[in-house]
Backbone as CSV, one residue per row, in Angstrom:
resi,resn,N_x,N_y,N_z,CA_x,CA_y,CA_z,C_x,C_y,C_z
1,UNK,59.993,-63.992,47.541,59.184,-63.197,46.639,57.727,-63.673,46.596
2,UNK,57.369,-64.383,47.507,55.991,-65.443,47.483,55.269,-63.900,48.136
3,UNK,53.767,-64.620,47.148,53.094,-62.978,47.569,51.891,-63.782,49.104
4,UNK,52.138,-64.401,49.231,51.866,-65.617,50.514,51.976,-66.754,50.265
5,UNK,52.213,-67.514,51.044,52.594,-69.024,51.878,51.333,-69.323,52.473
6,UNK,50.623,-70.168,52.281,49.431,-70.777,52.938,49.604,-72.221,53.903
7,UNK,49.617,-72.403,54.416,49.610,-73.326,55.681,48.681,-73.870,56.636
8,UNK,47.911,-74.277,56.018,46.029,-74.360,56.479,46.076,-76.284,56.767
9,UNK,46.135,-76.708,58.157,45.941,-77.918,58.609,44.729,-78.053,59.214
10,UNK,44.456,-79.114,59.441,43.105,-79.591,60.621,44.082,-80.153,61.559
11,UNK,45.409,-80.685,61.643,46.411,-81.038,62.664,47.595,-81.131,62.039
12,UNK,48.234,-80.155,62.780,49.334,-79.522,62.684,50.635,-79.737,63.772
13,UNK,51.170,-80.076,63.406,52.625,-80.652,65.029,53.165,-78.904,65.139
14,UNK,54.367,-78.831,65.080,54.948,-77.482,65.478,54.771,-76.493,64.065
15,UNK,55.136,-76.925,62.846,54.828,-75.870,62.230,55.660,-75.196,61.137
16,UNK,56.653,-76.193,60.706,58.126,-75.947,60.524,57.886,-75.447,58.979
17,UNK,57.120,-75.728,57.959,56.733,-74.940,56.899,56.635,-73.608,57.107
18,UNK,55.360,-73.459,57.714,55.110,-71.806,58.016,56.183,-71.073,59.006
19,UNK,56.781,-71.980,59.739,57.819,-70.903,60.200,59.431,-70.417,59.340
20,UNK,59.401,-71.629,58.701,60.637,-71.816,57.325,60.535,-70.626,56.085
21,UNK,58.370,-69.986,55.672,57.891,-69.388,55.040,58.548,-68.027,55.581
22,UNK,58.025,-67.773,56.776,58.317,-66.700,57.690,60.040,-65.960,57.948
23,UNK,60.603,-67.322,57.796,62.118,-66.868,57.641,62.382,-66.547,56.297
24,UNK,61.826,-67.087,55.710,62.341,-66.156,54.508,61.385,-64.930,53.585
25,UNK,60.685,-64.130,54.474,60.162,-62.896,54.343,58.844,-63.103,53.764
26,UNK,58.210,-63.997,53.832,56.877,-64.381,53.451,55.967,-64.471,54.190
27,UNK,54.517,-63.462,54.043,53.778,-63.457,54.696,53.307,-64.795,54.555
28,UNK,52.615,-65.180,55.739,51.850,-66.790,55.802,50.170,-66.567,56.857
29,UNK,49.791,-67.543,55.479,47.870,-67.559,56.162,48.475,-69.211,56.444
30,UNK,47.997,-68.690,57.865,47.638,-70.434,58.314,46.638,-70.523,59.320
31,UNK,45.749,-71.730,59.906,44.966,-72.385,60.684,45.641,-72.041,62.037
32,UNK,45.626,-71.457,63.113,46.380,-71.720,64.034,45.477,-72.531,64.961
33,UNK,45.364,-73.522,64.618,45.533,-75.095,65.725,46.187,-75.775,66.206
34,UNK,45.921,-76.171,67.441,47.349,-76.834,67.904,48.535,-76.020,68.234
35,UNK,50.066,-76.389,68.231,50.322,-75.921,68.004,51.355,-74.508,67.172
36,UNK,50.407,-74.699,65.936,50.590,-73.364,65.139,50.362,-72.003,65.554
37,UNK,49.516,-71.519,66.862,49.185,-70.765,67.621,50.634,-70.293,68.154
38,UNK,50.784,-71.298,69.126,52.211,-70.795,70.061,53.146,-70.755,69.018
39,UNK,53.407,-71.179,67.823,54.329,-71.373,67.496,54.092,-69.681,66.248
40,UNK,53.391,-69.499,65.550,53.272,-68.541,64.767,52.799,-66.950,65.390
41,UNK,52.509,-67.273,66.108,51.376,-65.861,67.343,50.605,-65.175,66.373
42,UNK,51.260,-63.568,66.533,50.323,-62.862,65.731,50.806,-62.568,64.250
43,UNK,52.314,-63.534,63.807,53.224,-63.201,62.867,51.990,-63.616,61.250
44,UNK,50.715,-64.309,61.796,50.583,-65.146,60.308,48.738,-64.628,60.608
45,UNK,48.362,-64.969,59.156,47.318,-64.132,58.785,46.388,-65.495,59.469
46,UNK,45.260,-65.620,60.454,44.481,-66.493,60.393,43.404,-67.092,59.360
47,UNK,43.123,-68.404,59.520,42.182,-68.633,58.773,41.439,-70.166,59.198
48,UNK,40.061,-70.339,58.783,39.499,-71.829,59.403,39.824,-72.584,58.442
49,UNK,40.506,-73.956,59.177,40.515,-74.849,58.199,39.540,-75.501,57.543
50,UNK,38.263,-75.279,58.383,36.919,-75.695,57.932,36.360,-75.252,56.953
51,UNK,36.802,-73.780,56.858,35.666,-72.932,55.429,36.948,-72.724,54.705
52,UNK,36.853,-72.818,53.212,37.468,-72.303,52.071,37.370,-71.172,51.798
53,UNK,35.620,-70.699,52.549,35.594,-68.771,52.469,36.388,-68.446,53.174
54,UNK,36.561,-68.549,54.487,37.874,-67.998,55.321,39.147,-67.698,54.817
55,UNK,39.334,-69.764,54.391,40.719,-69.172,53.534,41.095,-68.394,52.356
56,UNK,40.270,-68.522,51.655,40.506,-67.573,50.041,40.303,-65.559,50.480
57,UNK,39.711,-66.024,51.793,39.264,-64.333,52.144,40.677,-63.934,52.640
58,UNK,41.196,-64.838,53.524,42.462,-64.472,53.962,43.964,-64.221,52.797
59,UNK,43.670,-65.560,52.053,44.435,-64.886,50.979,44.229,-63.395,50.604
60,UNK,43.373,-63.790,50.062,42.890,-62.669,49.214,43.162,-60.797,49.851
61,UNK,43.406,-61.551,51.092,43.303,-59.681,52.699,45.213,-59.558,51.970
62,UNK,46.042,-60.682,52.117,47.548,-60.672,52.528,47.781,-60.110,50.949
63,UNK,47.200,-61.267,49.893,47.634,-60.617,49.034,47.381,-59.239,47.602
64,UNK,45.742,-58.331,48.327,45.118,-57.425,48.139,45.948,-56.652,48.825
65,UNK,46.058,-56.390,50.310,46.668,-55.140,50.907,48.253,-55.304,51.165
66,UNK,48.633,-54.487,50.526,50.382,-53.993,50.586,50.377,-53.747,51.877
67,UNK,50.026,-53.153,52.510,50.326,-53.058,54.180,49.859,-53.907,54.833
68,UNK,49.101,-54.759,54.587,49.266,-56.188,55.577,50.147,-57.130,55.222
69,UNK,50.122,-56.917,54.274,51.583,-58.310,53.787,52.475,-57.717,54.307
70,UNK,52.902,-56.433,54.025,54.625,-55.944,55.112,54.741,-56.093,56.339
71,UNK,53.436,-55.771,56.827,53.254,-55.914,58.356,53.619,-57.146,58.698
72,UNK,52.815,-58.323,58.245,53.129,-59.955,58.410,54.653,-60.322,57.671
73,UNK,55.563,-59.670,56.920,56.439,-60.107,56.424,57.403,-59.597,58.167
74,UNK,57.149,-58.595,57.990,58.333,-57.965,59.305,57.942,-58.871,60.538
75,UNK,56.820,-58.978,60.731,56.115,-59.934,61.985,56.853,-61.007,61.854
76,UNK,56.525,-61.864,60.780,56.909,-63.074,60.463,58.394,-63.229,60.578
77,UNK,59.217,-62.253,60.069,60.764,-62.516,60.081,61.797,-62.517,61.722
78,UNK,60.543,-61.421,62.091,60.811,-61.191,63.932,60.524,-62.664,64.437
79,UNK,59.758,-62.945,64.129,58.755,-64.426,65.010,60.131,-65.297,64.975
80,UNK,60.369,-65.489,63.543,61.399,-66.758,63.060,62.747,-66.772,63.572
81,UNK,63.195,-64.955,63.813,64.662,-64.874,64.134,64.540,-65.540,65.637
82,UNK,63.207,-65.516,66.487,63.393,-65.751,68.243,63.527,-67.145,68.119
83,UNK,63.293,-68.418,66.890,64.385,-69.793,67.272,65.228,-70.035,66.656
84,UNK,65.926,-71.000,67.080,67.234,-70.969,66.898,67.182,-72.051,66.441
85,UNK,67.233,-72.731,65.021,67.323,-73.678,63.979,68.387,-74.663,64.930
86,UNK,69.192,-74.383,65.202,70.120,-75.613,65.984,69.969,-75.826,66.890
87,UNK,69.051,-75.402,67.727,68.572,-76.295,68.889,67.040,-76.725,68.989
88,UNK,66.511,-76.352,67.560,65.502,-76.844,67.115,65.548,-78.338,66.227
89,UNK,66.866,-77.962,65.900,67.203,-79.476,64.883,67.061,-80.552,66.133
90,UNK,68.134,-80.488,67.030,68.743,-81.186,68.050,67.354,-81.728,69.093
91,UNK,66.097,-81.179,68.673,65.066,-81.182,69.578,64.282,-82.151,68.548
92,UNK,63.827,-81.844,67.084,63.430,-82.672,66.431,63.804,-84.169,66.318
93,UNK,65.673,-84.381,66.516,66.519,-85.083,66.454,65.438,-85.849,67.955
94,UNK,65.539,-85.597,68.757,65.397,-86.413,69.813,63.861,-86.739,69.810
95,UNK,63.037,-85.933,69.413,61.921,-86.492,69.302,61.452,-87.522,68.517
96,UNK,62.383,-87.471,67.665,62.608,-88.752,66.206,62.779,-90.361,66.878
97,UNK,64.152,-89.992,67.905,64.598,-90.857,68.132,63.458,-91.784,69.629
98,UNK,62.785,-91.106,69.970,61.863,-91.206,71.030,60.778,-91.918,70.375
99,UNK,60.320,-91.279,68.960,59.219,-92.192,68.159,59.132,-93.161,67.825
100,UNK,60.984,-93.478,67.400,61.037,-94.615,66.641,61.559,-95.864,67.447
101,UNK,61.489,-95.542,68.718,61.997,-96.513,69.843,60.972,-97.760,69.369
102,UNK,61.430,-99.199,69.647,60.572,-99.950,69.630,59.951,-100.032,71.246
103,UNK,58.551,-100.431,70.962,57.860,-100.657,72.325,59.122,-101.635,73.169
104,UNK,58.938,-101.187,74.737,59.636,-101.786,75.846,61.248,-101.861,75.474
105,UNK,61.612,-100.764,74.699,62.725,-100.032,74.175,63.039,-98.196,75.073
106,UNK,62.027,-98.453,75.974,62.490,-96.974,76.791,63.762,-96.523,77.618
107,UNK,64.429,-97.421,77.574,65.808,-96.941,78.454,67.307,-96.807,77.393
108,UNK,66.393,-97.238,76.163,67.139,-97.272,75.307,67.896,-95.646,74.405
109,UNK,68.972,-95.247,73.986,69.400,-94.303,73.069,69.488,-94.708,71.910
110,UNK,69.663,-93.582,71.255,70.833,-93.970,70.083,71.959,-94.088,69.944
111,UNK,72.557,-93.830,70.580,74.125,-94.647,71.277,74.144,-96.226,72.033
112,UNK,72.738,-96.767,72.347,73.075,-97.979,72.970,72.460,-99.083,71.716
113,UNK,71.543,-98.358,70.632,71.349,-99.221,69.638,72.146,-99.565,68.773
């Protein structure tokens, strides 16, 4: 029922707020940097993370016009249904486990720790 989701970084990893927003029928203004671009496309309202005019203008577009918020709600819900939360977990999962390796720990799993 959110009349937008805002999501405005200067660095941003994949994006998992605004795409979490998006699954559940909420239009979303975000920064697309990085990447929030590939990851959001044309589903989310842009805005600079640099100017506050940008962003309050962008609010202000999603949650002034009834037909851009539906547009970005249907966008947004399309965007979210194309991943697949469980092989997104399983991907986070391994990137976790890749971070938290200790240095000269590379041949290592989480099964051999």
């Amino acid at each position: 029922m959110a009349a937008a989701v805002v999501c405005v970084a200067h660095h941003e990893g994949f994006g998992l707020p605004a795409l979490e927003a998006m699954a559940c029928g909420a239009p979303v203004v975000s920064s697309l940097t990085g990447a929030m671009r590939e990851t959001l496309g044309d589903a989310a309202m842009a805005a600079d993370a640099e100017s506050a005019h940008s962003i309050a203008e962008a609010v202000a577009a999603v949650v002034s016009d009834a037909a851009l918020g539906d547009r970005l709600r249907r966008q947004g819900l399309r965007r979210a249904a194309g991943f697949r939360w469980g092989r997104l977990s399983a991907e986070l999962r391994h990137i976790y486990i890749i971070a938290c390796r200790k240095p000269g720990d590379r041949g290592a799993t989480a099964a051999t720790r």
